[in-house]
C-alpha positions as CSV (number, residue, x, y, z in Angstrom):
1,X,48.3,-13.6,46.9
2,X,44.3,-13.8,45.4
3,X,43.3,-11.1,44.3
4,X,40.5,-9.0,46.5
5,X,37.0,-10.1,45.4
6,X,35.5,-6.8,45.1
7,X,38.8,-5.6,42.6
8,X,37.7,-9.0,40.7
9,X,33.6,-8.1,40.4
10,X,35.1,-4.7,39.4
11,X,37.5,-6.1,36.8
12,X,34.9,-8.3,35.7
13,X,32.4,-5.6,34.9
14,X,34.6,-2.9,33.5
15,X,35.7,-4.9,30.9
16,X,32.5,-6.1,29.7
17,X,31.3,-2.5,29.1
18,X,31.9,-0.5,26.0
19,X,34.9,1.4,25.6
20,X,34.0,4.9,24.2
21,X,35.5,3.9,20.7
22,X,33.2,1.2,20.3
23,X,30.3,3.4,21.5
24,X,31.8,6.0,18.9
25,X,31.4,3.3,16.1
26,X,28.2,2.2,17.2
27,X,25.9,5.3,17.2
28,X,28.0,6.9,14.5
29,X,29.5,4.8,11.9
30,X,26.0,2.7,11.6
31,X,24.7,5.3,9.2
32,X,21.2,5.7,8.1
33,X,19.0,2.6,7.4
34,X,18.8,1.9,3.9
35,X,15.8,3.4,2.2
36,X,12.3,1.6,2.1
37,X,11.8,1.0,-1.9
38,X,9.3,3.4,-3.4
39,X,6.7,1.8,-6.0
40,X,4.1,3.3,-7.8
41,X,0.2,1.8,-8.5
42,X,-2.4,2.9,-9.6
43,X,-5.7,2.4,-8.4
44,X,-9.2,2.2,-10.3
45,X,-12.2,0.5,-10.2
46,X,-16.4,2.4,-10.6
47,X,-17.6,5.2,-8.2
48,X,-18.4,3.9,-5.1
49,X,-16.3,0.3,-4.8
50,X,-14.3,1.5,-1.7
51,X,-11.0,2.8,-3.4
52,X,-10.4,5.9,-1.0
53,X,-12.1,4.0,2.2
54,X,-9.7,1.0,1.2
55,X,-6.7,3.5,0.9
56,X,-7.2,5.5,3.9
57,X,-7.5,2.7,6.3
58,X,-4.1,1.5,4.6
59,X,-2.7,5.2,5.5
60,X,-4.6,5.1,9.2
61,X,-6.7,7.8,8.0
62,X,-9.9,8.6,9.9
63,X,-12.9,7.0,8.1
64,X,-15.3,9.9,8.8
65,X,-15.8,12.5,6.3
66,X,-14.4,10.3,2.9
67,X,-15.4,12.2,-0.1
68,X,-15.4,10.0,-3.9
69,X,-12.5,11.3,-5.7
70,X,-13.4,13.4,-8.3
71,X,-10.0,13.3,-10.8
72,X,-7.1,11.8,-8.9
73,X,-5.8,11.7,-5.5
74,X,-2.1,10.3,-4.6
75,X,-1.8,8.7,-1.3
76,X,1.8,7.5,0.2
77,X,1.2,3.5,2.0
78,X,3.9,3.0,4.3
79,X,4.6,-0.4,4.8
80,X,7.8,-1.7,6.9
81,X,9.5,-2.8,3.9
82,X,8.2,-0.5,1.0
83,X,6.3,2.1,0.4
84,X,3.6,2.3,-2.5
85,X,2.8,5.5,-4.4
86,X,-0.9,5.2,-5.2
87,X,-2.4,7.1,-7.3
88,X,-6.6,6.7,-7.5
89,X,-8.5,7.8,-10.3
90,X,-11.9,8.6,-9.5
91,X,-14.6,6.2,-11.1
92,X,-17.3,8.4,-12.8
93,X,-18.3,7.8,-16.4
94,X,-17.0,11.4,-17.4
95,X,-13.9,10.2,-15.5
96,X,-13.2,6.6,-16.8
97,X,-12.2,7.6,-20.2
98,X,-9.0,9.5,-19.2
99,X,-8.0,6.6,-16.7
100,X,-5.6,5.5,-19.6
101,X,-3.5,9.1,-19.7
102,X,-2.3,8.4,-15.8
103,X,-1.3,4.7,-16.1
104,X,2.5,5.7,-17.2
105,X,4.9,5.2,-14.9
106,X,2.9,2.6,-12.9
107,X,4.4,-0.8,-11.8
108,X,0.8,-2.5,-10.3
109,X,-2.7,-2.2,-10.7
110,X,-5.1,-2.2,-7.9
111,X,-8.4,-2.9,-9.5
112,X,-11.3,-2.2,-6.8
113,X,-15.2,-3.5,-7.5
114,X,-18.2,-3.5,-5.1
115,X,-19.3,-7.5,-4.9
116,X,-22.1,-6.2,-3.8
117,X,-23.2,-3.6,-6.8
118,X,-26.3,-4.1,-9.2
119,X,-25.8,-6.7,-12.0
120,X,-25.3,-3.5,-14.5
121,X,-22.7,-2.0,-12.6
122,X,-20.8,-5.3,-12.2
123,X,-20.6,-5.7,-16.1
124,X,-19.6,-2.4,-16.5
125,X,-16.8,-3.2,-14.1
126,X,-15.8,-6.2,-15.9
127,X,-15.3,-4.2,-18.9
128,X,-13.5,-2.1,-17.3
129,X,-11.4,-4.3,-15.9
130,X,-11.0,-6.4,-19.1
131,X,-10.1,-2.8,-20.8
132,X,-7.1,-3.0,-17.9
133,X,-6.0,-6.0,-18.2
134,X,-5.6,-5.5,-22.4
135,X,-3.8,-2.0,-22.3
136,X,-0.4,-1.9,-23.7
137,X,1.2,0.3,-20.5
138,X,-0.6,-2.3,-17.8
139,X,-0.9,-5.6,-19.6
140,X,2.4,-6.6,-18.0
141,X,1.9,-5.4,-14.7
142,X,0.7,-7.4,-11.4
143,X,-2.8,-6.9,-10.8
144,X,-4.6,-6.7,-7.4
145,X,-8.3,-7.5,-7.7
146,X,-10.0,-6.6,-4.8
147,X,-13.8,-7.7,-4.6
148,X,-14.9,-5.0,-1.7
149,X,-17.8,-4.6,0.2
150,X,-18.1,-8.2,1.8
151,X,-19.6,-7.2,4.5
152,X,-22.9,-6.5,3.1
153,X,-25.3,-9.0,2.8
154,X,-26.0,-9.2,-1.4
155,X,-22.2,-9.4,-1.5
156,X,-21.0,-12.3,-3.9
157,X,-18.4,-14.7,-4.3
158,X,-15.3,-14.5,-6.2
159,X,-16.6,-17.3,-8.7
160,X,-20.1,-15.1,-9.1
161,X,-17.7,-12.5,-9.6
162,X,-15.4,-13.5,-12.2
């Protein structure tokens, strides 16, 4: 004799469902993701070349009331993948010359210059860059350059530059 089509439909449902082991294993066994990799940068470049704007629109931070760093700040990027430790050095003259005593520990450079700056203050960020790129604790490292302030109309190129 068939069976009755409603004990089929029945049938056919109940054993496409979970049993409660398998629900057991599922919410409980998983575990917790595997941690997002942490890496630490630093981040430099003269006063007023965007470095804390540029960070806290990474970190979804409200662009009203930014302040220059004065010393160092240490902002946490979430990314889906990673997360980078950045720590920004503020820019000042009086400032610069202790960059070199917070580079340990760092595996990338962020280097941050207005495109748009006076030809004097672009040299001086060359140099400054330059002094990056030759110090014995970053000379190794990847290297962001990042030639801010495009939007503003005596902004250059990246071959004016360079």
């Amino acid at each position: 004799m068939p069976p009755n089509l409603s004990d089929m439909i029945l049938t056919s449902s109940f054993s496409l469902s979970p049993t409660p082991w398998q629900c057991f294993r599922a919410l409980c066994c998983k575990g917790p993701p595997p941690p997002r990799p942490e890496y630490d940068l630093v981040c430099i470049g003269l006063t007023g070349s965007g470095k804390t704007s540029l960070l806290s629109q990474l970190c979804s931070e409200s662009p009203e009331n930014i302040v220059s760093t004065t010393g160092f700040s240490i902002k946490a990027v979430p990314f889906q993948n990673a997360i980078l430790n950045v720590k920004e050095l503020g820019g000042t003259d009086n400032i610069r010359k202790y960059w070199s005593r917070y580079y340990q520990g760092s595996q990338g450079v962020i280097f941050v210059l207005d495109s748009a700056s006076s030809e004097d203050d672009l040299e001086t960020a060359r140099n400054e860059l330059h002094s990056a790129l030759q110090h014995p604790q970053l000379c190794t490292l990847p290297f962001l350059i990042l030639a801010n302030h495009q939007d503003k109309p005596a902004a250059r190129s990246v071959q004016e530059v360079c």
